[in-house]
C-alpha positions in Angstrom: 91.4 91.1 101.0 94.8 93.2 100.8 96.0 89.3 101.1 93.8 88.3 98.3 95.1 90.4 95.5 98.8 90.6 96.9 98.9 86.9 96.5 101.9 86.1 93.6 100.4 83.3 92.5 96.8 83.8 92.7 96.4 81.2 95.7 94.1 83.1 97.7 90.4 82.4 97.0 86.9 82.8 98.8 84.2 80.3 99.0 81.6 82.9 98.0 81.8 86.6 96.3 83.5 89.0 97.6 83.6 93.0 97.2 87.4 93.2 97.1 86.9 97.5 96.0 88.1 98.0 99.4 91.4 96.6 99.3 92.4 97.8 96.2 92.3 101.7 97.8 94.2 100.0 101.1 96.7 99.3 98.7 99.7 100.8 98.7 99.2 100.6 102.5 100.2 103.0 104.8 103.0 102.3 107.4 103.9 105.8 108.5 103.6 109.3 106.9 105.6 108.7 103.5 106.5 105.4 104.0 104.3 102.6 102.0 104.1 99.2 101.2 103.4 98.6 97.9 101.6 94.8 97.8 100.8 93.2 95.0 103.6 91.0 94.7 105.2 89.5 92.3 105.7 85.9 91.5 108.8 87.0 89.2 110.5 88.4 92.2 109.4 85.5 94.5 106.7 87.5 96.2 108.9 89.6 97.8 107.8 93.3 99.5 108.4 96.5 97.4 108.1 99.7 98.9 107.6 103.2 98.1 108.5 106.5 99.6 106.5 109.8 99.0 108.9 112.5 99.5 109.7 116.3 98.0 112.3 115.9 95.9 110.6 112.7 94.2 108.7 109.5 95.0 111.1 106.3 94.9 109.9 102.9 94.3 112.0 100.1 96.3 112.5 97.3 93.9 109.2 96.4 92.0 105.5 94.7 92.7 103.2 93.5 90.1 102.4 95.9 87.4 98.9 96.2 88.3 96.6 99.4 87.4 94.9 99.6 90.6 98.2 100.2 91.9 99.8 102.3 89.8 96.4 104.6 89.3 96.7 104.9 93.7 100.5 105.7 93.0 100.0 108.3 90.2 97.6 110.0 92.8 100.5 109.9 95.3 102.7 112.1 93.0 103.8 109.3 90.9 107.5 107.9 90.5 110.6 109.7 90.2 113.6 107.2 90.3 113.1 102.8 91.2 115.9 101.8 93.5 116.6 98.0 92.7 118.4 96.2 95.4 119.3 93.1 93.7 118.5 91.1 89.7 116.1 88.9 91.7 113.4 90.9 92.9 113.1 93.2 89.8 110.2 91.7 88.8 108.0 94.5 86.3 110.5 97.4 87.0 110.5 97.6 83.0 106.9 98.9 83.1 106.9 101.0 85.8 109.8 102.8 84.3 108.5 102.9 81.4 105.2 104.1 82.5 106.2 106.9 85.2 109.1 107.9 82.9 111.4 107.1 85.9 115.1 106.4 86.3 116.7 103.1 87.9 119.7 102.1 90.1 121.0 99.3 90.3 124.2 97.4 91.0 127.0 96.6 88.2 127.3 93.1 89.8 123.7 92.6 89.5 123.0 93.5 85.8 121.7 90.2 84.0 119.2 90.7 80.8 116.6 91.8 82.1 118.3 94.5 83.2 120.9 95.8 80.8 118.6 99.1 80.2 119.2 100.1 83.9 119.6 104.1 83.3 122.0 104.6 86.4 124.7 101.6 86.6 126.3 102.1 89.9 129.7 100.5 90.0 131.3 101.9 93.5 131.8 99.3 96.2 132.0 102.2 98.7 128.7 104.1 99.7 127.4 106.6 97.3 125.0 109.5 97.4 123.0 108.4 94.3 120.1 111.3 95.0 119.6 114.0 97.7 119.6 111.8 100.9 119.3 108.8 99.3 122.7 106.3 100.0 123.7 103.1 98.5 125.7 100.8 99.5 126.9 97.7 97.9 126.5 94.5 100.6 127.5 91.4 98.3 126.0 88.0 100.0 122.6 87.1 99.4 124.0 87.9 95.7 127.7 89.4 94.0 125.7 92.6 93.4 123.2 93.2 96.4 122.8 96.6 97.9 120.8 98.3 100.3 119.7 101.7 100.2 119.2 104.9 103.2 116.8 106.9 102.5 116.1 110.0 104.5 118.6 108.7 107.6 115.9 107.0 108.7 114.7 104.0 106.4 117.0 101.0 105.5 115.8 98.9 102.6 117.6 95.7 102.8 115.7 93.5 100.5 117.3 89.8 101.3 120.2 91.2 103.2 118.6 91.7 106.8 115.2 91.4 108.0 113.9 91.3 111.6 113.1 88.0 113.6 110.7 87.4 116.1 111.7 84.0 117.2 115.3 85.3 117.7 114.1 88.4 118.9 117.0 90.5 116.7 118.0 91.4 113.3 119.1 88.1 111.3 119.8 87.0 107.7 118.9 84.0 105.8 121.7 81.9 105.2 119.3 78.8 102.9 119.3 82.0 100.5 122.3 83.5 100.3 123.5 82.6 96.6 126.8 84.5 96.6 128.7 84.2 100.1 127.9 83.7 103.1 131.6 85.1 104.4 130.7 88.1 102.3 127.3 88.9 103.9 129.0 88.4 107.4 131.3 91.4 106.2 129.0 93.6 104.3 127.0 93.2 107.7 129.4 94.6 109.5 129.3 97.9 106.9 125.9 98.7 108.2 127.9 99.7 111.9 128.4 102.9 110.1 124.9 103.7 109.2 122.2 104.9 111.8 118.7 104.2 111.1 115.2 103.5 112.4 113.9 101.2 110.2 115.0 97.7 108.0 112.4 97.3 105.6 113.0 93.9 103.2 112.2 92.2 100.6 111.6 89.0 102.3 110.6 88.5 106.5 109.7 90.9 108.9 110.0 94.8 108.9 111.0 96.3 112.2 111.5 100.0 113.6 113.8 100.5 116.6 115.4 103.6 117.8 118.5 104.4 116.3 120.8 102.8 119.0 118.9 99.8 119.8 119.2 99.1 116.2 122.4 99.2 116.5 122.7 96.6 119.4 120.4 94.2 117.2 122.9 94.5 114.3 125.9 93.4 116.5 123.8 90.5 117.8 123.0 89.5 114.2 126.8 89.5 113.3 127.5 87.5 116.6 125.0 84.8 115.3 126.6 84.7 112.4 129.9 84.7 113.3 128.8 81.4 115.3 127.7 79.9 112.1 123.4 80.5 112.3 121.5 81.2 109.4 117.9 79.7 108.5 
């Protein structure tokens, strides 16, 4: 059912009638305490996986689902939405409304800004990692597109969007190189940025989410830049 109404493009059906009331409260669903995925993707962003964190200092939506009021009545009883970090222009999707609506502000990329999203409130222009709200890092990682970031929340959750997801065929972190619009070169490097960070989670846009502790995470990102390096990339 969760399937059913996350669907982009409405491809899911039933054969009889179904009581879908249940899904709609599964939805945002749970993955940990504070850490949500938000389903009800969007055929805009190419159905890719938004997020959202429930934290103290404010709730943060990681780029944007469907504008749906089932959803956004389950957020506004999860505290609502402070700021909507958007890791790249192409999985944006209704960020407008949900702004709009939850009177919250966005980040985005300088490199990313197309029009759709020239009324971004926060314009980040720094290709060096910035503190853009209390624990909250950015970090510009050009590849999959000019302006693609990914964002730390907390020390503990990476949100890489199309930058890095997790395979199980390979058995490591990888990247997709049929969608990387910008530069392949350059996603090899900003790759190699992430050596810096620690973290427990990658949670994309597109392909698998994965939680590892910190170090073996960091093994699985030198394997990924390995397989790169050797010219892979599905």
């Amino acid at each position: 059912m969760k399937a059913l109404i996350s669907c982009p493009t409405a491809s899911i059906g039933t054969l009889s009638r179904v009581n879908v009331s249940s899904a709609f409260e599964a939805l945002p669903e749970q993955l940990e305490p504070g850490l949500y995925r938000c389903g009800y993707t969007s055929e805009k962003s190419f159905g890719a996986i938004s997020w959202l964190i429930t934290r103290p200092g404010g709730n943060l939506l990681i780029d944007s689902p469907r504008f749906a009021m089932p959803l956004v009545r389950r957020i506004e009883k999860l505290g609502g939405i402070d700021s909507i970090l958007l890791t790249h222009r192409d999985d944006v999707a209704d960020h407008e409304q949900f702004a709009a609506h939850f009177s919250a502000s966005r980040f985005l990329h300088t490199d990313d800004v197309t029009k759709g999203t020239r009324e971004v409130e926060q314009i980040i222009v720094s290709s060096e990692p910035v503190e853009i709200l209390q624990k909250v890092l950015m970090l510009h990682t050009p590849g999959h597109t000019k302006g693609s970031a990914v964002f730390l929340v907390d020390g503990r959750y990476l949100f890489t969007s199309d930058h890095l997801a997790w395979s199980t065929r390979l058995g490591h972190l990888y990247a997709f190189r049929s969608a990387c619009w910008y530069s392949w070169n350059a996603q090899i490097e900003s790759m190699k940025r992430l050596r810096d960070l620690d973290f427990e989670w990658v949670l994309p846009g597109h392909g698998t989410p994965v939680q590892l502790p910190p170090l073996r995470m960091k093994e699985s990102l030198e394997r990924c830049i390995e397989w790169m390096e050797r010219g892979n990339g599905v």
